[in-house]
N, C-alpha and C positions, 0 to 999 in steps of 0.2 A: 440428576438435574432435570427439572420439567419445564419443556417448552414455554417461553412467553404466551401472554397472551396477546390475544389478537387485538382485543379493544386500548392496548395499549401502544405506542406508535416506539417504535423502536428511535434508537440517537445514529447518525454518521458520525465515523471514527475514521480519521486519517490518518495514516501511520506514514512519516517519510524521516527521509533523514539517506545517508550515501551511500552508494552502493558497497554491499558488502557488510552492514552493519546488524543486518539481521532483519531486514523487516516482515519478509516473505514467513520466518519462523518464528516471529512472535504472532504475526495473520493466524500462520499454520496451528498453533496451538490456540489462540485464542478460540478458531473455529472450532475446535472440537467441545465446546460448550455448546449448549444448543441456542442458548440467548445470542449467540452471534452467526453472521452469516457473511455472505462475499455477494458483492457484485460483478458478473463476467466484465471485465473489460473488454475493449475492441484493439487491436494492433496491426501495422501493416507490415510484422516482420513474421517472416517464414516460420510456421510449425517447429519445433524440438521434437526430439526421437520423444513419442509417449504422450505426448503432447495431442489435447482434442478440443474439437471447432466446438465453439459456443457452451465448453463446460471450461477451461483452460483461458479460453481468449474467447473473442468471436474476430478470425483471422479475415480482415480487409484488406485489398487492392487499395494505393494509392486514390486513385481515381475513386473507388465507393466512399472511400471514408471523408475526402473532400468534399463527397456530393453530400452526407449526412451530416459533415459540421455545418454546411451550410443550410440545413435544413434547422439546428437546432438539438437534433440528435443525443449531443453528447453535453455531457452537467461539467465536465473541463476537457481540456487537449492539451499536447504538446510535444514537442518534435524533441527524442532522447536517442541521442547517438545514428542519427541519419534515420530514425523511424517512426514515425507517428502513433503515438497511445491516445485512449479516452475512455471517458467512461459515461456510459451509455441510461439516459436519466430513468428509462423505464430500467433500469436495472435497479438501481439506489430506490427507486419509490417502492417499488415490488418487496425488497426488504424491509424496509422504516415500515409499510403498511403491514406486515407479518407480525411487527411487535418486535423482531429483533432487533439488533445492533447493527449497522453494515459498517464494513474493516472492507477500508479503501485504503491498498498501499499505493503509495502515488511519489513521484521525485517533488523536490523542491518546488522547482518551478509550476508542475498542476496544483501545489496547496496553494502557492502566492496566488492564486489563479481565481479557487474556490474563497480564499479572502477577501480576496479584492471585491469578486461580483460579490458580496455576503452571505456566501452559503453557510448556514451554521453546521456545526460540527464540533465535534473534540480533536481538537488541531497537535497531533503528539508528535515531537520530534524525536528520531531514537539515536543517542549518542553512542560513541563506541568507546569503550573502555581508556582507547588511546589512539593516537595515528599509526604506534606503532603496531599495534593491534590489527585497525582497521584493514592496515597494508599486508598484513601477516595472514587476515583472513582475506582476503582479493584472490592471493597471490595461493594460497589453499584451493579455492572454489573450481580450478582447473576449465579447461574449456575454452580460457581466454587465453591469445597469446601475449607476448612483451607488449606487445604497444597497446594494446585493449586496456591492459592492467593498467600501462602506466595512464591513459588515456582517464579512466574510472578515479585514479588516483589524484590525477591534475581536476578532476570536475567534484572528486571530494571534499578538497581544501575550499574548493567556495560554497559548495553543499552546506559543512558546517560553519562557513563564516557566516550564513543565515539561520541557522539555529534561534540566534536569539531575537527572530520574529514570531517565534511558534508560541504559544499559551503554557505548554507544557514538553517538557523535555524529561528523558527518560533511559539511563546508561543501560545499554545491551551488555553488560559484564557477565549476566547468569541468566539463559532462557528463562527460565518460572519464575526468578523473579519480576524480570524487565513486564514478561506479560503479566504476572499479578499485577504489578505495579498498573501500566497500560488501562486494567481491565477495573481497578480499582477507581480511576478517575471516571468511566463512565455508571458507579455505583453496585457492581457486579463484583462478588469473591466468588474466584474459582476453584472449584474443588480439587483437591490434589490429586495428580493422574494414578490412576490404577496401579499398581506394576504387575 
């Protein structure tokens, strides 16, 4: 697969939909194309074991990240489980101008966000096969205790009662296909991974 070209401006691609539904792993694969890319987010929540500043996150203090939304800073915000995320607009342009794709996985609430102001993008929402599903993989991902779970659970049911604001919706039933599917509305087939 050979790199974009530069003289061509790459599209924003947003991927949300509730936690647990897979978005980080359709991101994950999608990246490994070279026509797509990531932009670092900012977070005010503590590092993870592995976890690294400004390739991972770019990890903020309440107080910094206040002073740069108010600067402008960030292209959306918003507060997800007592913690502040955002996404930082010289990140998004820095990709679009490479010619890639930038694969912004963002919650509900940052796409209504990016709608509202009119940020153009391919707005995908990623459905889960079933709630039973959804809950089956929460309650899988480990790390969270009961009430995280159940907490993720109670903010899913209205996650996807907003679904049907998004342009495009997208069942997480089978990684490659969810991401062909994903990858195919921004005009991109991807090639079948190695083994």
């Amino acid at each position: 697969m050979s790199a974009p070209s530069p003289a061509a401006r790459g599209r924003l691609l947003v991927l949300s939909g509730p936690s647990g539904v897979g978005k980080s792993a359709v991101a994950a694969r999608l990246l490994r194309d070279a026509r797509f890319a990531r932009a670092v987010t900012a977070t005010t929540r503590a590092p993870r074991p592995g976890e690294r500043v400004g390739v991972d996150y770019h990890f903020l203090d309440a107080a910094t990240f206040r002073a740069r939304l108010a600067q402008g800073w960030f292209l959306e915000h918003a507060e997800v489980y007592g913690r502040l995320y955002g996404t930082p607009r010289h990140e998004v342009d820095a990709v679009l101008a490479s010619g890639r794709h930038c694969v912004l996985v963002i919650d509900v609430q940052g796409a209504a966000t990016l709608r509202r102001d009119g940020v153009e993008a391919a707005y995908v929402f990623l459905d889960p096969p079933s709630r039973d599903e959804l809950e089956r993989r929460l309650r899988a991902r480990g790390g969270d205790d009961a009430a995280s779970v159940a907490r993720r659970l109670a903010e899913a049911a209205h996650e996807l009662d907003e679904a049907a604001s998004f342009p495009h919706r997208v069942v997480n039933a089978d990684l490659e296909a969810a991401s062909r599917a994903v990858a195919h509305l921004l005009g991109v087939e991807l090639a079948p991974l190695a083994l």
